[in-house]
Backbone bond lengths (Angstrom), bond angles and torsions (degrees), N, CA, C in turn:
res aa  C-N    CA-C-N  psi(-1)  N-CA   C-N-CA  omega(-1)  CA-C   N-CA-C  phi
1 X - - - 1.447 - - 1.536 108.13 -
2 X 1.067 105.18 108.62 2.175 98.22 163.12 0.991 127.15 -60.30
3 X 1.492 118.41 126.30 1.427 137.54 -174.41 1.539 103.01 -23.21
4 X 1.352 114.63 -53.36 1.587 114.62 -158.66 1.523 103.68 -70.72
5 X 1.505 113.17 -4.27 1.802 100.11 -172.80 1.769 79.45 -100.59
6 X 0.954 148.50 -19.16 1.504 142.38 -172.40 1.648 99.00 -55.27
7 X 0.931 151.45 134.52 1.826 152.73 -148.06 1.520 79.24 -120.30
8 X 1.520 149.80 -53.26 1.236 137.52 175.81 1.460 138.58 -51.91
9 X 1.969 88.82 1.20 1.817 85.39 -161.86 1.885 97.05 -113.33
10 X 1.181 117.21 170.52 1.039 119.56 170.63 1.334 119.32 -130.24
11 X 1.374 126.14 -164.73 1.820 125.40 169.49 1.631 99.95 -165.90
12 X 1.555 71.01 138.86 1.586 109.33 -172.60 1.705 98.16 -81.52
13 X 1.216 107.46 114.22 1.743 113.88 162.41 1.263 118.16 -89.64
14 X 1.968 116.37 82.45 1.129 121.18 169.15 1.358 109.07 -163.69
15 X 1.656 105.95 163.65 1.369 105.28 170.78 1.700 96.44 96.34
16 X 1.354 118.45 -21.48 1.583 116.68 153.88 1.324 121.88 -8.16
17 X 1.436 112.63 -85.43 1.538 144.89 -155.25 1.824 85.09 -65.62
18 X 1.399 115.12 -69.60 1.669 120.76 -152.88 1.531 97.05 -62.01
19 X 1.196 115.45 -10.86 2.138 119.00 -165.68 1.856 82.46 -97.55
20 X 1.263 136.74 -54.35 1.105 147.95 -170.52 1.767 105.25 -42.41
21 X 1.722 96.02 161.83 1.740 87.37 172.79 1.318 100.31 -91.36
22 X 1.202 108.46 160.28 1.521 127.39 -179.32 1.534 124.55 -39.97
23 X 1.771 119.34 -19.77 1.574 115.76 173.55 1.405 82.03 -114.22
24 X 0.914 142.24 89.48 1.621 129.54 164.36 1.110 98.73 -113.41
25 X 1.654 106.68 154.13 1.562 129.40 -175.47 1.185 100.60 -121.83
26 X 1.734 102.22 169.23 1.241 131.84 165.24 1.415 119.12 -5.20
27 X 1.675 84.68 -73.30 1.593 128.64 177.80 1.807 112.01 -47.00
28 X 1.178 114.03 -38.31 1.225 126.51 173.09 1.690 107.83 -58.73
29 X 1.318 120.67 -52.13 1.610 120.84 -151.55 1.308 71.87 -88.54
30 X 1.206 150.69 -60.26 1.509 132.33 -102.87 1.904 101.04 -79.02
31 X 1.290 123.43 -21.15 1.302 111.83 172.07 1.843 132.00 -70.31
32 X 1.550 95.00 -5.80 1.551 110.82 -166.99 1.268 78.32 -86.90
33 X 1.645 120.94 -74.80 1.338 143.04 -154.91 1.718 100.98 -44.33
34 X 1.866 119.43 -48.66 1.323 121.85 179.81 1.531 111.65 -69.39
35 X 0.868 140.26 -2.41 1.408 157.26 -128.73 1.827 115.39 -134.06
36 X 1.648 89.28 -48.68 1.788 113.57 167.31 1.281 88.01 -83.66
37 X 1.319 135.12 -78.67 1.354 116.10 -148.24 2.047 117.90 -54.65
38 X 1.205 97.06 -35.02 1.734 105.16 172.73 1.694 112.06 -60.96
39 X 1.252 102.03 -31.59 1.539 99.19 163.85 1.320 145.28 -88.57
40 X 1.433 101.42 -36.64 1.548 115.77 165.77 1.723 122.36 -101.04
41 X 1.443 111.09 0.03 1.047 124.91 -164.61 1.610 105.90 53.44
42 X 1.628 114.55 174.71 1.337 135.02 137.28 1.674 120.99 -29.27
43 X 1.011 126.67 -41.78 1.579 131.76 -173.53 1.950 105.95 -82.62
44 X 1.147 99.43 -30.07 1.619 101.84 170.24 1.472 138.71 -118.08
45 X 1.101 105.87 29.77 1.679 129.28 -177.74 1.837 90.04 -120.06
46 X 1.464 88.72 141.13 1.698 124.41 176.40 1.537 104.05 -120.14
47 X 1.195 124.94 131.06 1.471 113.17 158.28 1.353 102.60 -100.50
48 X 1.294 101.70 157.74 1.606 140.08 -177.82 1.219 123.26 -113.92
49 X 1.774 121.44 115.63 1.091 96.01 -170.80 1.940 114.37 -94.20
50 X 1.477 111.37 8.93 1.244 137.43 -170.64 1.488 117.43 29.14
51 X 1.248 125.18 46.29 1.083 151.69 -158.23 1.317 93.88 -100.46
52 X 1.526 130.21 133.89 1.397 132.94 3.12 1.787 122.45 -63.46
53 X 1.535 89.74 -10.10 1.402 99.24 -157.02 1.551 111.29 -75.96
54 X 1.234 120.07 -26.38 1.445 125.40 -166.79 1.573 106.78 -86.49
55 X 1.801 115.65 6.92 1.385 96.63 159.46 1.552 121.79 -107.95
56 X 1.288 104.05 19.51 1.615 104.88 154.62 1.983 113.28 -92.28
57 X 1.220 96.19 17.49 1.658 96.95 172.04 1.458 117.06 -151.32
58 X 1.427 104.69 43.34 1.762 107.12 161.14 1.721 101.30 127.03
59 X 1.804 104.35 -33.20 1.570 106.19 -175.32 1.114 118.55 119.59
60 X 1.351 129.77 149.89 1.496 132.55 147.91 1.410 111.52 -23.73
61 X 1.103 111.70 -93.75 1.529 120.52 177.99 1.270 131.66 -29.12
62 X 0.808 112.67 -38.09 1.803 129.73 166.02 1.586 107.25 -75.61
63 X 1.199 100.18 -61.02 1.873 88.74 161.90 1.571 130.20 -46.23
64 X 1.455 97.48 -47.70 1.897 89.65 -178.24 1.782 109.77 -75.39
65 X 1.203 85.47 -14.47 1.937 90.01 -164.53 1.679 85.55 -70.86
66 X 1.505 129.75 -34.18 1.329 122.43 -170.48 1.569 110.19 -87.90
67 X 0.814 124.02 -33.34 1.131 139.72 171.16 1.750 133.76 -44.64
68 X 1.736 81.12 -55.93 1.634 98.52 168.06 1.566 93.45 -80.92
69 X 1.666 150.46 -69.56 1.096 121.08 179.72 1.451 129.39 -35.86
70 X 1.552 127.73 -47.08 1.456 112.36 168.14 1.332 116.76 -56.18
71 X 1.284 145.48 21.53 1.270 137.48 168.19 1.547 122.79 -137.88
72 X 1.615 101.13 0.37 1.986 113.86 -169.52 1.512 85.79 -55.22
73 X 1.357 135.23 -51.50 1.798 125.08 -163.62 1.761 89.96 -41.90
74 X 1.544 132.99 -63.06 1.224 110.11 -167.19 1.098 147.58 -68.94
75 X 1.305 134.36 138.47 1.359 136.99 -161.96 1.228 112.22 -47.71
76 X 1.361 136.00 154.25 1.382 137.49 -168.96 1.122 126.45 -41.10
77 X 1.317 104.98 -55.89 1.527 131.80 -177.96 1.395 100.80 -65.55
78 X 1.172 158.13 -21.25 1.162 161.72 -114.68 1.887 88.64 -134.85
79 X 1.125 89.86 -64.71 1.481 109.40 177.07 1.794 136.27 -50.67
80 X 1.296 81.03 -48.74 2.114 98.85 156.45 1.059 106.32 -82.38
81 X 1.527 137.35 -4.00 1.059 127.64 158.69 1.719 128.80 -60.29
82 X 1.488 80.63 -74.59 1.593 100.86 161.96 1.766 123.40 -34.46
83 X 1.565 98.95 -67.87 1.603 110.36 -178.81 2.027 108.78 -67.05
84 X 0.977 112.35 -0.54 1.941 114.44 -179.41 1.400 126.09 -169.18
85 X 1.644 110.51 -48.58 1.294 105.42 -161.96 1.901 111.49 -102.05
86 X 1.189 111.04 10.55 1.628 110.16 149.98 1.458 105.68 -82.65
87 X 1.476 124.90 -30.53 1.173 95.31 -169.98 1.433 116.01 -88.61
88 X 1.235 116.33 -30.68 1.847 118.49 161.41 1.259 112.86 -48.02
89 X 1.529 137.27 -37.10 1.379 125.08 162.97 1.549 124.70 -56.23
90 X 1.779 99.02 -38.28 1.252 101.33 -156.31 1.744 105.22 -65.29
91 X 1.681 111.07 -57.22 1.197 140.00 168.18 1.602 123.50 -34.57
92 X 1.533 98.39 -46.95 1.573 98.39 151.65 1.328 156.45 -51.47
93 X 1.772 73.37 -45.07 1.392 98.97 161.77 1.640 146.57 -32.25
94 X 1.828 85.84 -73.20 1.519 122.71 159.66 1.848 105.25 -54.99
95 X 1.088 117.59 -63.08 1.548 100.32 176.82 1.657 133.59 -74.22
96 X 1.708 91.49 28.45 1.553 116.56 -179.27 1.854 118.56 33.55
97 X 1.322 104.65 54.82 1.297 136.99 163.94 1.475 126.48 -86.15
98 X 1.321 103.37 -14.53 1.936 117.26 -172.12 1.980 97.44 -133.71
């Protein structure tokens, strides 16, 4: 069975940019990023901001700025999902808080 059909598992959206070559665009992530989301959907993706590490590959800032563009098509909610509130569910979860 692949991880992504497992309903318990999730994925971490990070580490993109620092795996990427050094001028990479948008255009670059957006097939991983379309790729995670078809598998884990919106409800099971975390972003990452993999920080310290992502400023030997463009930066924080450049990461979220890409980041939140690979995902503006999704609806809001979809979106605070991704960037916080899967992972406060998820995390809660596991420390049997929910």
């Amino acid at each position: 069975m692949p991880v992504a059909a497992r309903p318990n598992t999730v994925c971490k959206l990070s580490g993109l940019a620092t795996e990427a070559k050094p001028d990479w665009t948008v255009g670059d992530l957006r097939p991983y990023v379309d790729h995670l989301l078809e598998c884990f959907g919106p409800g099971r993706l975390l972003w990452g901001s993999d920080w310290p590490v992502v400023e030997r590959a463009r930066g924080y800032d450049a990461w979220r700025d890409a980041a939140e563009e690979l995902v503006r098509h999704l609806p809001q909610v979809d979106r605070d999902a991704i960037f916080g509130g899967n992972a406060e569910r998820v995390y809660l979860e596991r420390r049997g808080r929910r």
